[in-house]
VMD Tcl script that draws the C-alpha trace (Angstrom):
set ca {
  {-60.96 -112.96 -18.07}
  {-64.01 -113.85 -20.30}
  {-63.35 -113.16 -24.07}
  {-67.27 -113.98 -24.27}
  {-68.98 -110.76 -24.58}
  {-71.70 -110.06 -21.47}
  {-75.43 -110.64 -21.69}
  {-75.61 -107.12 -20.13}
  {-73.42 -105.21 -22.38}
  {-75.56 -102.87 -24.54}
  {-75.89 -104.81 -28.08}
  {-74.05 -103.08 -30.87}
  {-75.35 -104.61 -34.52}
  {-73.31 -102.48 -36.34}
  {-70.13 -103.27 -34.19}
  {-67.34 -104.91 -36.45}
  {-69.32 -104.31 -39.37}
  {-66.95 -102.86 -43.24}
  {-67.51 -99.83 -43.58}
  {-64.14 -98.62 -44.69}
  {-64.93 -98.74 -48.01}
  {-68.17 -96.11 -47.48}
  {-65.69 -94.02 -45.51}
  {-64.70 -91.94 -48.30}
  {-68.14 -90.46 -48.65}
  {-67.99 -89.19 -45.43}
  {-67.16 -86.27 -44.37}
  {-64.10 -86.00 -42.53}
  {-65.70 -84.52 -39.40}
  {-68.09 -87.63 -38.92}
  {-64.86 -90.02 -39.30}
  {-63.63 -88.14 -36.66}
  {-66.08 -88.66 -34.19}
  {-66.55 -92.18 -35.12}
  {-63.08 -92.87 -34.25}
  {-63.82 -92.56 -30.54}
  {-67.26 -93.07 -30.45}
  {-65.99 -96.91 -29.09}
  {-64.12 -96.14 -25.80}
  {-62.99 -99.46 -24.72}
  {-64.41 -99.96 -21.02}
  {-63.61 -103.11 -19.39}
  {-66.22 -104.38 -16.89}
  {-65.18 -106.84 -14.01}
  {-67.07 -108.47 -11.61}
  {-65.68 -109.16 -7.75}
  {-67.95 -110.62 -4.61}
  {-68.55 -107.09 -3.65}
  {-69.03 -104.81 -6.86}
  {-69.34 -104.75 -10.60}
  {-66.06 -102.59 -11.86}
  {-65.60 -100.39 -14.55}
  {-62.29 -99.33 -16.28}
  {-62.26 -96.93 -19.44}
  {-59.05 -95.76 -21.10}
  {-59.00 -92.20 -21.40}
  {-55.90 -90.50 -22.22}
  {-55.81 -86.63 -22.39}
  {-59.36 -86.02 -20.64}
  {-60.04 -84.27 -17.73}
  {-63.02 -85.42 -15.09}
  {-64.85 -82.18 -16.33}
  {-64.96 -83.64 -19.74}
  {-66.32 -87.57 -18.75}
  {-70.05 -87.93 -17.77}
  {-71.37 -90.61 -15.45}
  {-74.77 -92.00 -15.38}
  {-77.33 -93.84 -13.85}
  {-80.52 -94.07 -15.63}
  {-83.69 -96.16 -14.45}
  {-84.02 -99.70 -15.43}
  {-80.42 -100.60 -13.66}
  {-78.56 -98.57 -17.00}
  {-74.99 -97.38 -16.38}
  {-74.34 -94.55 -18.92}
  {-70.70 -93.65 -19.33}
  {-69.84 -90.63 -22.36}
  {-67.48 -87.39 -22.85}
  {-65.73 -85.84 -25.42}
  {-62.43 -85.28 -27.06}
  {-61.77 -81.60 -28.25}
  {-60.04 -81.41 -31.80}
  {-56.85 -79.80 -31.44}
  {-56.76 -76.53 -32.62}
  {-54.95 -75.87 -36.47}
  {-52.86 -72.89 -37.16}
  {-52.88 -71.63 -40.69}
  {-49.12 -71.93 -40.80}
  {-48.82 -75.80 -39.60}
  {-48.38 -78.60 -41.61}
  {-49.72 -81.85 -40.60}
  {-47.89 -85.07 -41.11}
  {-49.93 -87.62 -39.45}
  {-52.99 -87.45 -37.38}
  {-53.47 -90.87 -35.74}
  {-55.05 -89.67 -31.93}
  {-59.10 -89.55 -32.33}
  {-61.44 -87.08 -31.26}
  {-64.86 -86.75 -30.82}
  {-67.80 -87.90 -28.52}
  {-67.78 -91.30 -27.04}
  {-70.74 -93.06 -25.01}
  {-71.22 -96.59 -23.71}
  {-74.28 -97.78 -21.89}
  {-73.98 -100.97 -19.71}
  {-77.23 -102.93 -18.45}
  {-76.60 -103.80 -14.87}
  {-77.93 -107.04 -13.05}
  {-80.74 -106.82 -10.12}
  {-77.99 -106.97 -7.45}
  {-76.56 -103.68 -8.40}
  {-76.76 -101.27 -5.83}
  {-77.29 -97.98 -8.06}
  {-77.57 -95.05 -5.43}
  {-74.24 -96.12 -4.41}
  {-72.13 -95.93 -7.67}
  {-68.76 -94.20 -7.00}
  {-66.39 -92.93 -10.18}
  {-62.73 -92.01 -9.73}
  {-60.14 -90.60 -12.64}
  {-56.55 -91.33 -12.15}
  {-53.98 -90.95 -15.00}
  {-56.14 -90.61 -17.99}
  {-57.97 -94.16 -16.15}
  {-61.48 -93.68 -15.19}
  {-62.81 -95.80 -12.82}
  {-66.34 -96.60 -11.64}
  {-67.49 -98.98 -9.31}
  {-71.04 -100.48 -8.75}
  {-71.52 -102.04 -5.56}
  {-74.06 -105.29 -4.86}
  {-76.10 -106.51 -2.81}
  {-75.47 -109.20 -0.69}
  {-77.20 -112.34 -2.16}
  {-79.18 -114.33 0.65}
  {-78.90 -117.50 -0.03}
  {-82.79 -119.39 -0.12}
  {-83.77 -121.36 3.16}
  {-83.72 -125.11 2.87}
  {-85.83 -127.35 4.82}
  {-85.44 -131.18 4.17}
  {-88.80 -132.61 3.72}
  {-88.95 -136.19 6.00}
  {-90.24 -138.55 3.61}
  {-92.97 -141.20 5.38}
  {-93.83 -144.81 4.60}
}
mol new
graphics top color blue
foreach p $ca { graphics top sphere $p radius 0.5 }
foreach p [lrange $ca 0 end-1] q [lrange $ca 1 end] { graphics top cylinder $p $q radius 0.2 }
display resetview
């Protein structure tokens, strides 16, 4: 496993980036948002396919979107419904985000995009890109005279 980030992942400037100390001026529905707006997808690449794994606790299939967009663009997003409040509860700790998330991936040439196939098993969604085979160039030896 690379820790190196991909060429093809979708550059984030403001990823990693302070901003805890501006988060008290805003409001507490945009921090809410924010805290999932960074799904964390691992991407994996085999002989055969490019694969996809997202974390997704708590959502169903209805509530994740999968995308292909032109210019070999992968588009994974969904959302996370607050829970609802009663008037009477009392809330101790809120730690589980909620909100909209969305990650775009740039796919290499070799990605076969009208085949994509996505799968969601125990809160796990999986998609998988397939590729095309690579033909490996001809070589002709060249007989050198003299």
């Amino acid at each position: 496993m690379s820790l190196i980030p991909s060429i093809f992942d979708m550059w984030d400037p403001f990823k990693g980036f302070p901003i805890s100390s501006n988060l008290a001026n805003v409001p507490s529905s945009a921090r809410e948002t924010s805290a999932f707006a960074n799904a964390r997808i691992d991407w994996k690449e085999t002989p055969e396919a490019h694969i996809f794994k997202a974390d997704l606790p708590g959502l169903k299939k209805e509530e994740v979107k999968v995308e292909v967009e032109e210019g070999k663009v992968l588009q994974i997003s969904g959302e996370r419904s607050k829970e609802q409040e009663e008037k009477n509860d009392q809330w101790h700790r809120v730690e589980r985000s909620s909100g909209k998330f969305l990650r775009r991936f740039r796919l290499p040439e070799n990605a076969k995009m009208d085949q994509v196939k996505a799968s969601m098993e125990n809160g796990v969604l999986t998609v998988t890109v397939p590729k095309e085979e690579v033909k490996k160039p001809e070589v002709k030896a060249i007989e050198i005279s003299g």
